[in-house]
Backbone as CSV, one residue per row, in Angstrom:
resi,resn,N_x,N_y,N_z,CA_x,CA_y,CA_z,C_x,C_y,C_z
1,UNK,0.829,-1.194,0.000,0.000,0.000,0.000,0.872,1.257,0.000
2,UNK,2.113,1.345,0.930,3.049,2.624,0.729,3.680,2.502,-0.005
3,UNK,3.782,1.377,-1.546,4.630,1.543,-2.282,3.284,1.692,-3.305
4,UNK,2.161,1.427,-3.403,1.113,1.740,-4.493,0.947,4.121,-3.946
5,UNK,1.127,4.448,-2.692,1.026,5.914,-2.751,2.168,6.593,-3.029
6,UNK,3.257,5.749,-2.986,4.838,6.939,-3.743,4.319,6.502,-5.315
7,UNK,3.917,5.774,-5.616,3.827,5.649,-7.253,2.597,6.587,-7.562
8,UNK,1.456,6.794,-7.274,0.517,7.753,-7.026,1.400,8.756,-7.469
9,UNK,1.927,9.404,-6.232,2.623,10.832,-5.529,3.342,11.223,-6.785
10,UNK,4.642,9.943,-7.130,5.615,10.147,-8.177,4.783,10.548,-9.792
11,UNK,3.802,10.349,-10.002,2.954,10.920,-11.158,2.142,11.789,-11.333
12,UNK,1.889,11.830,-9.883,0.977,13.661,-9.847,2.520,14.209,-9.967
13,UNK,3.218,14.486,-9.323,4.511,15.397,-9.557,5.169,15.544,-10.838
14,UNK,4.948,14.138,-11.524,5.802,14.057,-12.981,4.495,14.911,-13.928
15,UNK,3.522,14.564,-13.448,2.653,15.414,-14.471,2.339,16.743,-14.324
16,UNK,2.459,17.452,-13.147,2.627,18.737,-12.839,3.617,19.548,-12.628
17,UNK,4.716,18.819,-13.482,5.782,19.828,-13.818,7.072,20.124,-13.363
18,UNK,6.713,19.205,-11.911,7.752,19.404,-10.467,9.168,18.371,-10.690
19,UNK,8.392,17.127,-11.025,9.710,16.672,-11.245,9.863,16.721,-12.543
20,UNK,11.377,16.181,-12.756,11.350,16.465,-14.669,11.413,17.861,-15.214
21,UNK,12.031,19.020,-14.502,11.586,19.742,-15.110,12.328,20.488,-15.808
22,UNK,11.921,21.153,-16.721,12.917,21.341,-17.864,12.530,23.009,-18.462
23,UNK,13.868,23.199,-19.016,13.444,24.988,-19.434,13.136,25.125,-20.371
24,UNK,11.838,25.846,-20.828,11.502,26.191,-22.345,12.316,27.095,-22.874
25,UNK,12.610,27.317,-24.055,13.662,28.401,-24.678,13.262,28.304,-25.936
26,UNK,13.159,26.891,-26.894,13.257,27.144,-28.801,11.210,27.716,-28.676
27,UNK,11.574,28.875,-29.222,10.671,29.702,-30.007,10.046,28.802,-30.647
28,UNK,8.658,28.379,-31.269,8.160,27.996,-32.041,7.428,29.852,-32.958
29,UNK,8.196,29.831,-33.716,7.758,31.475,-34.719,6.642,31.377,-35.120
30,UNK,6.353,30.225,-35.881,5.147,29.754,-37.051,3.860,30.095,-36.157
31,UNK,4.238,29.504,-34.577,2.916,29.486,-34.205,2.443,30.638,-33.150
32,UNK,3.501,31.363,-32.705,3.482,33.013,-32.305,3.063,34.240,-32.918
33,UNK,2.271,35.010,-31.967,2.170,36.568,-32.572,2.739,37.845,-32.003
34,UNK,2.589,38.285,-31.970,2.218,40.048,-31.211,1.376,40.692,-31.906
35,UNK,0.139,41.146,-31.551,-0.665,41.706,-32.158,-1.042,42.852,-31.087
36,UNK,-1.443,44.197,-31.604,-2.466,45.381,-31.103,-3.296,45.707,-31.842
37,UNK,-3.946,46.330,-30.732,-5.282,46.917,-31.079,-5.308,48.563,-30.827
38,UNK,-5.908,49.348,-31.300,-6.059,51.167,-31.154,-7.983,51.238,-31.496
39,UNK,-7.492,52.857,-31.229,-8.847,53.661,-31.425,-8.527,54.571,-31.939
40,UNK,-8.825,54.444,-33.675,-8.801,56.049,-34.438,-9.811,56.539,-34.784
41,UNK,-10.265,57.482,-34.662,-11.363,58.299,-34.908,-12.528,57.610,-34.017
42,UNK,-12.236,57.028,-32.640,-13.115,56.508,-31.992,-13.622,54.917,-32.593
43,UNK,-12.581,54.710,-33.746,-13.089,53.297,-34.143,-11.980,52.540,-33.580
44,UNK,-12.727,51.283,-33.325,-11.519,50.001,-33.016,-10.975,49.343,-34.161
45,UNK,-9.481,49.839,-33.520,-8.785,48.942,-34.966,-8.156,47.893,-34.610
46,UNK,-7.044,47.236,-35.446,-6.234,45.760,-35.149,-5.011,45.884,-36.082
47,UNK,-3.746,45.562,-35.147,-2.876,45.274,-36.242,-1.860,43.992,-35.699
48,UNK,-0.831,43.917,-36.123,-0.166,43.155,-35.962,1.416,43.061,-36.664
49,UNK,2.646,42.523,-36.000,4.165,42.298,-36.701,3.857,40.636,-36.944
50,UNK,4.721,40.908,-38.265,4.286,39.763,-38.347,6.298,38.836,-38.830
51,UNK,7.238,39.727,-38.200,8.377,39.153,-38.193,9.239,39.468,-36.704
52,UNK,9.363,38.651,-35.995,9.779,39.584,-34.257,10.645,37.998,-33.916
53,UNK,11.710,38.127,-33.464,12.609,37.610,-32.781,12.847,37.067,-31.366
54,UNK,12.578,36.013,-30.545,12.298,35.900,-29.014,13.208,35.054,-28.444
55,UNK,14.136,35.124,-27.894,14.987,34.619,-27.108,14.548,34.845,-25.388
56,UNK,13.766,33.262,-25.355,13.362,33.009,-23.801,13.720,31.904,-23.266
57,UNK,13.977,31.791,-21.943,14.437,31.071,-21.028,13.310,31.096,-19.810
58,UNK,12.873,29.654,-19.668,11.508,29.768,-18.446,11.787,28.002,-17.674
59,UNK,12.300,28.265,-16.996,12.294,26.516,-16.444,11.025,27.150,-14.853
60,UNK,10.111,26.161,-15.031,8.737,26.607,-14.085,9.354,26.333,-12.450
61,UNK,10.414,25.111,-12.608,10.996,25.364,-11.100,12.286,26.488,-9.943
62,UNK,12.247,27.157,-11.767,12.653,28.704,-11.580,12.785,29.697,-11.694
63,UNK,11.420,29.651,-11.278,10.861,30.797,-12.475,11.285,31.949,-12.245
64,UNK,11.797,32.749,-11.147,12.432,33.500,-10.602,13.675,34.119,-12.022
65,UNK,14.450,33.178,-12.000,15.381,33.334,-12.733,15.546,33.154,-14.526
66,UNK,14.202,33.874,-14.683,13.816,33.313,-15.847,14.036,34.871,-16.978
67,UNK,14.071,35.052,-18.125,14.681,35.686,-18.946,14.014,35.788,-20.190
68,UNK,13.492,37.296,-20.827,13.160,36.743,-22.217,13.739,38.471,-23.102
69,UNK,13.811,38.075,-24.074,14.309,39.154,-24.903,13.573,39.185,-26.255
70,UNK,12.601,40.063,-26.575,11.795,40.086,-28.237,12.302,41.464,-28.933
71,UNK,13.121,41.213,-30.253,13.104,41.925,-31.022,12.185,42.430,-31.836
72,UNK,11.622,43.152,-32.398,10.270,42.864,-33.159,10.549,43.833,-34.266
73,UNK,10.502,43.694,-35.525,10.786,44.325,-36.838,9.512,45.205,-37.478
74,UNK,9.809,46.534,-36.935,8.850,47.426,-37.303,8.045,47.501,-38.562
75,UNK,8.880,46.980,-39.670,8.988,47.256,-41.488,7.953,45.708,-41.112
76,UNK,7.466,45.104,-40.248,6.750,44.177,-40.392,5.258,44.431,-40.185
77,UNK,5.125,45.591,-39.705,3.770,46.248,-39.282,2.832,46.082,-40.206
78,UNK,1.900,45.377,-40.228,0.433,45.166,-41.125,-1.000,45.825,-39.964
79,UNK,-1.351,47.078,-40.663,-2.464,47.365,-39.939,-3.828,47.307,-41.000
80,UNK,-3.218,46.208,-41.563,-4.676,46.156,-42.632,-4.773,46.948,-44.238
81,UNK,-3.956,47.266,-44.418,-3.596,48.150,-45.508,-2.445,48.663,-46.275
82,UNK,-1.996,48.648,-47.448,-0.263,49.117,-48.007,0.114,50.004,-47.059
83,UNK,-1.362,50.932,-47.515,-1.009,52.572,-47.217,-0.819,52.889,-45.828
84,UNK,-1.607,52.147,-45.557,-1.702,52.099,-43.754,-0.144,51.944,-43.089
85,UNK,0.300,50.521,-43.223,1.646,50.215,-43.590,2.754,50.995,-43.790
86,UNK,2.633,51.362,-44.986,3.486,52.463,-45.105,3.314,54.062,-44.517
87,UNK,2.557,54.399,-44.389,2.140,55.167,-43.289,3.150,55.059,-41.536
88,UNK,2.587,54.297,-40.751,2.892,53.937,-39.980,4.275,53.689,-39.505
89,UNK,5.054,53.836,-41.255,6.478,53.185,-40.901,7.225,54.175,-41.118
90,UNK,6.219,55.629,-41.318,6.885,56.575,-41.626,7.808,57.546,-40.762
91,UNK,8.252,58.550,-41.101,8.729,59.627,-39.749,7.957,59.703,-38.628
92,UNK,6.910,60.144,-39.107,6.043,60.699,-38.002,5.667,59.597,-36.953
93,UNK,5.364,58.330,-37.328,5.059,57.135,-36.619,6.356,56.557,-36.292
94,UNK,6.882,55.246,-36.300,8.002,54.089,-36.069,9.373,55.528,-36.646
95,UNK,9.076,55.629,-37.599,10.238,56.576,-38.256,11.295,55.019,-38.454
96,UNK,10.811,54.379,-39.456,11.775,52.702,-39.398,13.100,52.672,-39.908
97,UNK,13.036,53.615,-40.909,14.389,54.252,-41.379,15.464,54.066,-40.204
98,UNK,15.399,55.166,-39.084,16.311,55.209,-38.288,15.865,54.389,-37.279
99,UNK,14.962,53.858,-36.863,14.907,52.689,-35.699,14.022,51.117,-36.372
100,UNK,14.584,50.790,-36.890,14.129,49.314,-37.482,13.416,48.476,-36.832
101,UNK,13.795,48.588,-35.343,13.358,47.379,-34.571,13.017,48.281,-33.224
102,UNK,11.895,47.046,-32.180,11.395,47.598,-30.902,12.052,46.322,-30.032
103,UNK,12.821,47.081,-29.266,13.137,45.882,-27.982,12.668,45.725,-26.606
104,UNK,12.264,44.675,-26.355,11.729,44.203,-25.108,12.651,43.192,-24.422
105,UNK,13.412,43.834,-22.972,14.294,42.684,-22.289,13.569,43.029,-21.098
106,UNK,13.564,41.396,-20.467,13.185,41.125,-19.147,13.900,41.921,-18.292
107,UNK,13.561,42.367,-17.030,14.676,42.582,-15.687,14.210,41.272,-14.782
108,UNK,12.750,40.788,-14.614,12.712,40.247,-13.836,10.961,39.480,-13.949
109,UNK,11.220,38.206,-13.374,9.934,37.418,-13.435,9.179,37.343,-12.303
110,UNK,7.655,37.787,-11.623,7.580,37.523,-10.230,6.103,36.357,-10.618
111,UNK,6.314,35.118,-9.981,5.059,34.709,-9.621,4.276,35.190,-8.488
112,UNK,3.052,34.981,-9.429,1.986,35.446,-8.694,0.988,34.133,-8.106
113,UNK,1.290,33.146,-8.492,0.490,31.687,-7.905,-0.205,31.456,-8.841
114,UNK,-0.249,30.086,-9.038,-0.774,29.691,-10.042,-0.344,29.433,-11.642
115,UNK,-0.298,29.560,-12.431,-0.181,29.987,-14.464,-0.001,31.553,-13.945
116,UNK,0.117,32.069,-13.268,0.096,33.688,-13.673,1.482,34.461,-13.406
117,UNK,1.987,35.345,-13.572,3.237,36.022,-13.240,3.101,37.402,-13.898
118,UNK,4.043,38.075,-13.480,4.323,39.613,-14.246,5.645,39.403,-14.594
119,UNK,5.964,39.953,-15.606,6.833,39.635,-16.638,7.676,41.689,-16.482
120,UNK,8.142,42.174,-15.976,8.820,43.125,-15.591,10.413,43.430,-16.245
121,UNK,9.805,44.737,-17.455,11.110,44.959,-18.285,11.139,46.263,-19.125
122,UNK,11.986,45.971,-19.510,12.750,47.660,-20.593,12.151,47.454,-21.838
123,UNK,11.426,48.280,-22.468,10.793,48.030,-23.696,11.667,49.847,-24.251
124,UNK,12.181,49.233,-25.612,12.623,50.853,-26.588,12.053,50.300,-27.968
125,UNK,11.713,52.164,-27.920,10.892,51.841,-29.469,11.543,53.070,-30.005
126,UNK,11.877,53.339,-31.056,12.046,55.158,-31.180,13.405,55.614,-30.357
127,UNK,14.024,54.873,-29.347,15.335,55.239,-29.195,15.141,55.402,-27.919
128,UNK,13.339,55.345,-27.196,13.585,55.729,-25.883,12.530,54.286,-25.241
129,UNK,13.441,54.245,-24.031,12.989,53.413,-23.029,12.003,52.983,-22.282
130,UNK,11.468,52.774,-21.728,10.106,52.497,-20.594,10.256,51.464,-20.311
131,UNK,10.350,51.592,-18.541,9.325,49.711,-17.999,8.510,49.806,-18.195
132,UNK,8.150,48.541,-18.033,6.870,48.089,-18.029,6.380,46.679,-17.485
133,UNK,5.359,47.062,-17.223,5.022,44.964,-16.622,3.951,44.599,-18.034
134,UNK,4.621,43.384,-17.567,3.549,42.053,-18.952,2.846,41.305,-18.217
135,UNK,1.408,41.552,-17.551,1.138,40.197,-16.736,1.035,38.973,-17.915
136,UNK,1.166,37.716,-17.466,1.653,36.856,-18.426,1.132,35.264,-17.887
137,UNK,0.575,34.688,-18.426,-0.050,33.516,-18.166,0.557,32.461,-18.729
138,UNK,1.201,31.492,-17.839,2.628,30.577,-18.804,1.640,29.456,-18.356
139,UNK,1.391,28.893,-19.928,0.345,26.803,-19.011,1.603,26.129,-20.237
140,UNK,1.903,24.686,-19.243,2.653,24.264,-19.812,2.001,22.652,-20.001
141,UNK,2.406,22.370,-21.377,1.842,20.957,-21.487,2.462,19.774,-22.101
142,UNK,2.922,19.189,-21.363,4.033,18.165,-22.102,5.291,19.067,-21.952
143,UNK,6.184,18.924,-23.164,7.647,19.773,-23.719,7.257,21.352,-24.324
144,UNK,5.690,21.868,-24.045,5.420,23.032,-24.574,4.746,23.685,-23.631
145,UNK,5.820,25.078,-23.619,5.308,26.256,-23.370,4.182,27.331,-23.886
146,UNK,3.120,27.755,-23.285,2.681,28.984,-24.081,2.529,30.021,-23.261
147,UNK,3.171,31.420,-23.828,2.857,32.468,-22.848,1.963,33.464,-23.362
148,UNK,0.667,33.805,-22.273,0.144,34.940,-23.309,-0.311,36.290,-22.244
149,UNK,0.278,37.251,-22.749,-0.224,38.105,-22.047,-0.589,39.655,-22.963
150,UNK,-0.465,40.759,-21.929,-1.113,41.790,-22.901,-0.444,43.023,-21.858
151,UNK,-0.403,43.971,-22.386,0.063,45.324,-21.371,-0.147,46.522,-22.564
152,UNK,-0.536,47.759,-21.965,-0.553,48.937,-22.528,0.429,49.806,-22.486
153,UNK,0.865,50.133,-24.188,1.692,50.989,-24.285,1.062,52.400,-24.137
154,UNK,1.965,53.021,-23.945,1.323,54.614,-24.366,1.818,55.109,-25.472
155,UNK,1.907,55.226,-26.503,2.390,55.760,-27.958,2.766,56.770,-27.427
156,UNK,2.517,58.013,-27.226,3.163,59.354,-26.848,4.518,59.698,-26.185
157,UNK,4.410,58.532,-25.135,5.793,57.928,-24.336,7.233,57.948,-25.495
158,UNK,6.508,57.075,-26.617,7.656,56.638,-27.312,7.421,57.456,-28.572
159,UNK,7.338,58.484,-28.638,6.830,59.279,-30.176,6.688,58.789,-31.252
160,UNK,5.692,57.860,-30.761,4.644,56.942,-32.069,3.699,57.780,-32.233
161,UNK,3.685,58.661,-33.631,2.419,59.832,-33.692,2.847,60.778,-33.265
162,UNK,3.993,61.878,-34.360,4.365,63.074,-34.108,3.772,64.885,-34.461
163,UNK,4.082,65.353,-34.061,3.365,66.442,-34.926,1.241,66.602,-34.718
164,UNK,0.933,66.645,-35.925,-0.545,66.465,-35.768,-1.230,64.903,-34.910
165,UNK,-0.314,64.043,-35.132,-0.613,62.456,-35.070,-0.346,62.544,-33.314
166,UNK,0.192,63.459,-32.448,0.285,63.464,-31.219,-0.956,63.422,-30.382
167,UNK,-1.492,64.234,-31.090,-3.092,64.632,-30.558,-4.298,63.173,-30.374
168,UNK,-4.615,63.134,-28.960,-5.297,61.471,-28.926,-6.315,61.498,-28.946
169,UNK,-7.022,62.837,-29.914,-8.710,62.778,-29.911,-8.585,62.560,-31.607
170,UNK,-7.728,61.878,-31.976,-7.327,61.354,-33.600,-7.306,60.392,-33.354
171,UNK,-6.353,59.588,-32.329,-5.748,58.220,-32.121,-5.736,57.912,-30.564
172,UNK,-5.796,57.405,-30.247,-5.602,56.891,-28.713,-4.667,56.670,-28.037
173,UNK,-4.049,57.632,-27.138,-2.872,56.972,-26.703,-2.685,55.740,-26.319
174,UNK,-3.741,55.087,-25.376,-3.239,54.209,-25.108,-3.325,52.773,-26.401
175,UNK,-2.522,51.896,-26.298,-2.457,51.007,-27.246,-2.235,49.567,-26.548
176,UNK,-3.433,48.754,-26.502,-2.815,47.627,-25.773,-2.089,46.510,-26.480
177,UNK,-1.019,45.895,-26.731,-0.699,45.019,-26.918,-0.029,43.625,-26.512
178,UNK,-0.860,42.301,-27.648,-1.074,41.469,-26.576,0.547,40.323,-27.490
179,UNK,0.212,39.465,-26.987,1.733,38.476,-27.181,1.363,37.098,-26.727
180,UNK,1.204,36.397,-27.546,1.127,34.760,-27.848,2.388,33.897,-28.149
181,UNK,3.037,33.407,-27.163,4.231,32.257,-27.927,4.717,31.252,-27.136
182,UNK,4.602,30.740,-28.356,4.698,28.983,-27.687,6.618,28.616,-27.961
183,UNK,6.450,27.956,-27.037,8.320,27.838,-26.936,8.110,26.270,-26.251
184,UNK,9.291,24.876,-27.026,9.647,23.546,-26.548,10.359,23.483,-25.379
185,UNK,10.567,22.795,-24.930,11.743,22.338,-23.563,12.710,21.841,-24.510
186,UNK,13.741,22.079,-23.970,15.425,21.479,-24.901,15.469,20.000,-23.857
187,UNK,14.308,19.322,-23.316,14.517,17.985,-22.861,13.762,17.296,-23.869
């Protein structure tokens, strides 16, 4: 009977992650996004990159010490339109010319109990900086990771929308964007 409840014990643990446990890191791209959403002219819009770079490190028995870094390629911006597109990638917006890419590095991971955590880091877009928190929901199943969370930028922060495009009874400052990605265990 006490050797039928360590065999019990030993498979709730192997199946919840505790023992065995292993760090997610390879990116699956194909099946990741980053997508936002705005309000122009009081309408809801949607866009999305659709080329961004993620170097993460998440082992769940430490999570503490866990790490992620997303490049994300501005010239990838699809908000539904060429013009839009090109628009957006212009001076006044991204200005992609001189800043190509938006970076997001971790400082730090805190669980919160449960699948949930805040994801706490340096985001530059435009040349200038901001923390920020990602609350972030990591469920893991088998050798796969998925993390998804969402946090609001403020465009104005990072002079996305210069000149006339500053003004947020055109566009909305705030901009939430959300982040889907699934990443393997290297076990």
């Amino acid at each position: 009977m006490k050797r039928l409840k360590l065999v019990v014990l030993g498979l709730v643990l192997a199946t919840s992650g505790v023992v065995n446990a292993a760090e997610f890191g390879k990116v699956e791209a194909a099946k990741s996004s980053i997508s936002f959403s705005y309000k122009q002219m009081g309408v809801n819009m949607d866009g999305r990159f659709k080329k961004f770079t993620a170097d993460i490190k998440f082992d769940p028995a430490k999570a503490n010490a866990a790490s992620a870094t997303l490049d994300v390629d501005l010239n990838s911006i699809d908000v539904g339109s060429p013009d839009g597109n090109s628009e957006v990638g212009g001076k006044l917006w991204f200005n992609t010319k001189l800043f190509p890419t938006a970076k997001f590095t971790s400082t730090s991971v805190k669980p919160l109990g449960g699948d949930k955590y805040d994801v706490l880091g340096k985001l530059t877009i435009k040349g200038k900086t901001q923390d920020i928190v990602a609350p972030t929901t990591i469920k893991i199943q088998g050798n796969t990771a998925q993390f998804d969370g969402v946090f609001t930028l403020k465009r104005n922060d990072f002079a996305i929308g210069e000149g006339i495009w500053s003004d947020t009874s055109a566009v909305a400052n705030e901009v939430p964007v959300k982040f889907h990605i699934i990443t393997t265990s290297s076990k």
